[in-house]
N, C-alpha and C positions, 0 to 999 in steps of 0.2 A: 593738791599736787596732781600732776598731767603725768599719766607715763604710756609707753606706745607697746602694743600687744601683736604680737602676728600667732594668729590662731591656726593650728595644723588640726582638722576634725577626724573622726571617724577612724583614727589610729588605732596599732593593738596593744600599744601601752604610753599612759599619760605620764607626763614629764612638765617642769616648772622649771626655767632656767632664766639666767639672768644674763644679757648680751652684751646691755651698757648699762650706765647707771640708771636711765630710765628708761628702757628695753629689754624688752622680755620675749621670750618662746617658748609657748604655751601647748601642748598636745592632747588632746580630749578624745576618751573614746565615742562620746557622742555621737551622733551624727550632726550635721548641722542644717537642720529642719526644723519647724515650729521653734525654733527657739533653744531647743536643747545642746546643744554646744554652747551660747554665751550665756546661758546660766552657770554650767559646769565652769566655765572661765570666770563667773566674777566667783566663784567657790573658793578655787585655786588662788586668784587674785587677793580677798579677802583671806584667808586662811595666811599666806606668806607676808601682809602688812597688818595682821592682830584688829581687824577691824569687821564687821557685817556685814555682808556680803548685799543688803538692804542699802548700806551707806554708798556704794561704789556706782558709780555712771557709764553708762557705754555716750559719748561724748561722738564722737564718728566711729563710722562704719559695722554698722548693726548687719547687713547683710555683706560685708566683704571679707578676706583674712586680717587685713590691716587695723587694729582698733584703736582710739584711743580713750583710754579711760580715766576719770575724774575721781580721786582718792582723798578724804578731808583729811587734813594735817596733822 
């Protein structure tokens, strides 16, 4: 399953919400550097579909807000 991510980084409080059926907005206090924001998102991601956060794919946009992520069935 394909679902679309827009990541808000470096916030002062994190939020998980659900826009459409397969869209989401996600808020990390991360920053979004080395990497630390979309780990923290596949955290969130994985934690809200019961699955590993090892299992989940960033599919596009590894450096942009926009993501799309790869979830196994």
């Amino acid at each position: 399953m394909y679902i679309r991510v827009r990541v808000m980084a470096g916030t002062k409080r994190e939020s998980f919400e659900q826009v459409s059926e397969d869209s989401f907005l996600v808020s990390v206090k991360d920053p979004a550097e080395q990497n630390f924001a979309n780990r923290r998102v596949l955290e969130l991601v994985a934690a809200h579909f019961g699955v590993n956060p090892k299992q989940i794919r960033i599919v596009s946009g590894h450096h942009s807000p926009g993501k799309i992520l790869s979830i196994p069935d």
